[in-house]
C-alpha positions in Angstrom: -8.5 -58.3 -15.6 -10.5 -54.9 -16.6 -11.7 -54.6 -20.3 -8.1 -51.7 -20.8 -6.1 -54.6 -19.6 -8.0 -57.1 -21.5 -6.9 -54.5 -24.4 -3.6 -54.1 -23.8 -2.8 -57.5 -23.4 -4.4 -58.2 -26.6 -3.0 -55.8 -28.3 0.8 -57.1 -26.8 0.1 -60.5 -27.3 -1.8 -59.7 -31.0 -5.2 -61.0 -30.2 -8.5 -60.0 -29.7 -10.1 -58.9 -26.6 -12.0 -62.3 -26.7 -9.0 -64.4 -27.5 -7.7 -62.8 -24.0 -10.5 -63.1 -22.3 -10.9 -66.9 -23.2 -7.2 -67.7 -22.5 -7.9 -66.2 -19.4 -11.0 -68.5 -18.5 -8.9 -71.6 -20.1 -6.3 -70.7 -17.1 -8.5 -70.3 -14.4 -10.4 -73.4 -14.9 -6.8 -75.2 -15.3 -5.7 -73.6 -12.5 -8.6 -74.7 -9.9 -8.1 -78.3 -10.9 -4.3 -77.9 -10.1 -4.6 -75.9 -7.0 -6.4 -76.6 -3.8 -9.5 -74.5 -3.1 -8.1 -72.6 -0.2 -4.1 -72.3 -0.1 -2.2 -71.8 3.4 -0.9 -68.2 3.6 2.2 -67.6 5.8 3.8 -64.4 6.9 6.9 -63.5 5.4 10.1 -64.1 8.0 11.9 -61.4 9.4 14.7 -62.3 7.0 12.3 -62.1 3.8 11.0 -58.3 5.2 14.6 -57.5 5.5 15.5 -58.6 1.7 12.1 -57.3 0.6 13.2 -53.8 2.4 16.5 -53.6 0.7 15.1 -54.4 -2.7 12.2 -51.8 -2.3 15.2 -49.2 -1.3 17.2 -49.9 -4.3 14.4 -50.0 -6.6 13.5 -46.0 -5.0 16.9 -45.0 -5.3 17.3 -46.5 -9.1 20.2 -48.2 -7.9 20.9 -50.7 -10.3 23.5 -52.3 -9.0 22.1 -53.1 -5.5 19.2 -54.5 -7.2 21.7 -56.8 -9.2 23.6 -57.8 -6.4 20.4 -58.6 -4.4 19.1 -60.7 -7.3 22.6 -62.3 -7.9 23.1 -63.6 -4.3 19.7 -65.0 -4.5 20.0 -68.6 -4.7 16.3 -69.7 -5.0 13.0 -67.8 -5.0 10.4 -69.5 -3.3 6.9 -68.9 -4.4 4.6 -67.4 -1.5 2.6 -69.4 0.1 5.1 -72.1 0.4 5.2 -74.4 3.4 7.0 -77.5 1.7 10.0 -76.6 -0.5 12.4 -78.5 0.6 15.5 -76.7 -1.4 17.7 -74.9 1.0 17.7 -71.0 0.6 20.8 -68.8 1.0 20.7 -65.3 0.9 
């Protein structure tokens, strides 16, 4: 993060700049014990481009309701890069 958004989040969160920017160095350090040091990235499917194209339509057009109804018939969001969830996914 940038000192402005160092700023703003302290200012949303109601904390100082260096409360921020020592949460933030708390994370990171929890985060490279928890993560591997280089994580497998994968392409998105033709299917995820397709849903991704849709939602980037609606959100142009400001339709509402076809970003509901994409978001509704969602039945699990995997998290990229993800090469071992095992839950089924149904669009």
């Amino acid at each position: 993060m940038d000192d402005a958004s160092n700023i703003l989040a302290g200012i949303a969160l109601e904390l100082s700049v260096a409360a921020v920017k020592s949460a933030l160095q708390r994370a990171h350090a929890t985060l490279r014990t928890h993560l591997p040091e280089r994580r497998p990235v994968t392409a998105p499917s033709e299917e995820e481009r397709a849903v991704l194209r849709r939602y980037m339509d609606a959100s142009v057009a400001g339709d509402l309701s076809a970003l509901a109804a994409l978001l509704r018939g969602r039945r699990c969001l995997p998290l990229r890069p993800c090469t071992t969830d095992a839950r089924a996914c149904e669009w």
